[in-house]
C-alpha positions in Angstrom: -2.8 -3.4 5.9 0.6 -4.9 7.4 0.7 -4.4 10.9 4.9 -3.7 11.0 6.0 -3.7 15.5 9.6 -2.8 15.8 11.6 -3.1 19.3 14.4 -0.6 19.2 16.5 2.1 21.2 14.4 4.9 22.6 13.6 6.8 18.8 14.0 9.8 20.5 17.7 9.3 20.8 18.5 8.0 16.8 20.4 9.9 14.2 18.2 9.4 11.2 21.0 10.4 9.2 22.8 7.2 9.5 20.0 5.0 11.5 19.1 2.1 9.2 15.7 1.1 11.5 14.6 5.1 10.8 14.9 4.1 6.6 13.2 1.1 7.5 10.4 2.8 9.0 10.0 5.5 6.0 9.7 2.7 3.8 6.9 0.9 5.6 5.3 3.4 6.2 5.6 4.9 2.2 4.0 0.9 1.6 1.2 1.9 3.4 2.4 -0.2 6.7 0.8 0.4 10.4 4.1 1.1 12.6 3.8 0.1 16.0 7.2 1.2 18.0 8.0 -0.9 21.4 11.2 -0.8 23.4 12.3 -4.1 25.1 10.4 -3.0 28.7 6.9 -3.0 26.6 7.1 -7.0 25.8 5.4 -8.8 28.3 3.9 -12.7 29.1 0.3 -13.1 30.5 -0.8 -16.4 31.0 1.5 -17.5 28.6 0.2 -15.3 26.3 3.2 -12.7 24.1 1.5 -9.1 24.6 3.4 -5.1 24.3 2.6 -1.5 25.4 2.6 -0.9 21.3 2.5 3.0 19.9 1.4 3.9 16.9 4.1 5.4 15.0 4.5 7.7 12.0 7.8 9.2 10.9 9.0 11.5 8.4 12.7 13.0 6.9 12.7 16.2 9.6 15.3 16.4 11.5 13.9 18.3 14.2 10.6 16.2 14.6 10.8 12.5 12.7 8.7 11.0 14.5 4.9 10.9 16.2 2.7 8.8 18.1 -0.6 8.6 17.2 -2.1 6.5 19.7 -1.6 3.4 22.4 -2.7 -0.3 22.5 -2.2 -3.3 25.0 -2.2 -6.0 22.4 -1.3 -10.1 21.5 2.0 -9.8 19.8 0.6 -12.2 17.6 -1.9 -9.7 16.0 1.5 -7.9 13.9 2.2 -9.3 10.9 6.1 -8.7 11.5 8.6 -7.9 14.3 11.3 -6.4 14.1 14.0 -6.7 17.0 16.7 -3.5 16.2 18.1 -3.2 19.6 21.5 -2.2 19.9 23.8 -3.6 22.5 24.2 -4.3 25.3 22.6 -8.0 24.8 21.9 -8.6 28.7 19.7 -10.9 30.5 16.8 -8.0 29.3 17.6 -9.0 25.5 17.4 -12.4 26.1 14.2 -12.0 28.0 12.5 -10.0 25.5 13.8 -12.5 22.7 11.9 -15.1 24.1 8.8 -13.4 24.7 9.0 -12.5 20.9 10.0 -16.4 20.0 6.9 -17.3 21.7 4.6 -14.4 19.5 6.2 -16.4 16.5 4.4 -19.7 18.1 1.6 -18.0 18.8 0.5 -16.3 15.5 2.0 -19.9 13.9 -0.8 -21.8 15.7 -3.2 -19.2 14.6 -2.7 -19.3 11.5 -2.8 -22.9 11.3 -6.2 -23.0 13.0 -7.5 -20.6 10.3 -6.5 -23.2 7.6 -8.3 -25.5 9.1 -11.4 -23.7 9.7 -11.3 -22.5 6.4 -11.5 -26.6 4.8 -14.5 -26.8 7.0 
């Protein structure tokens, strides 16, 4: 299963009519996706380390509930198989922040990929 993490505007506040990160989401999630929903505050460094408050997310074409979450996890950005940065502006010193720290997951889940590759010639 993809693991999908998107960093957007509070969902609570969307129109789904018009919100192209809400038809994103559908999609994934009609693929069979994991969603895990993040807003810029939940990315974090640790010892160097790219982690996010993550929840899991499900949505669905309802206008007066589209979305649920399911659960929470502390986890290694690196563990999602894709990112998704949907934030609107303002881009402050907060986006640029949260820009790196997700630069850094891209490192990080590069590296461990190659390592795999390399364990897998063994």
């Amino acid at each position: 299963m993809i693991k999908l993490g998107i960093v957007m505007d509070p969902i609570a506040t969307i129109n789904i009519k018009k919100d192209t990160s809400f038809a994103m989401l559908l999609e994934a999630q009609r693929r069979g996706y994991e969603l895990h929903y993040m807003e810029m505050n939940d990315l974090y460094l640790i010892n160097g380390e790219a982690r996010a408050r993550t929840r899991t997310l499900s949505v669905e074409q309802n206008y007066d509930k589209w979305y649920d979450f399911t659960g929470e996890q502390d986890l290694p950005l690196a563990d999602l198989d894709v990112i998704l940065m949907r934030k609107d502006p303002p881009f402050d010193t907060e986006f640029i922040y949260a820009t790196y720290i997700l630069e850094r997951a891209g490192r990080e889940r590069h590296a461990y990929r190659q390592q795999a590759a390399e364990s897998a010639r063994l």
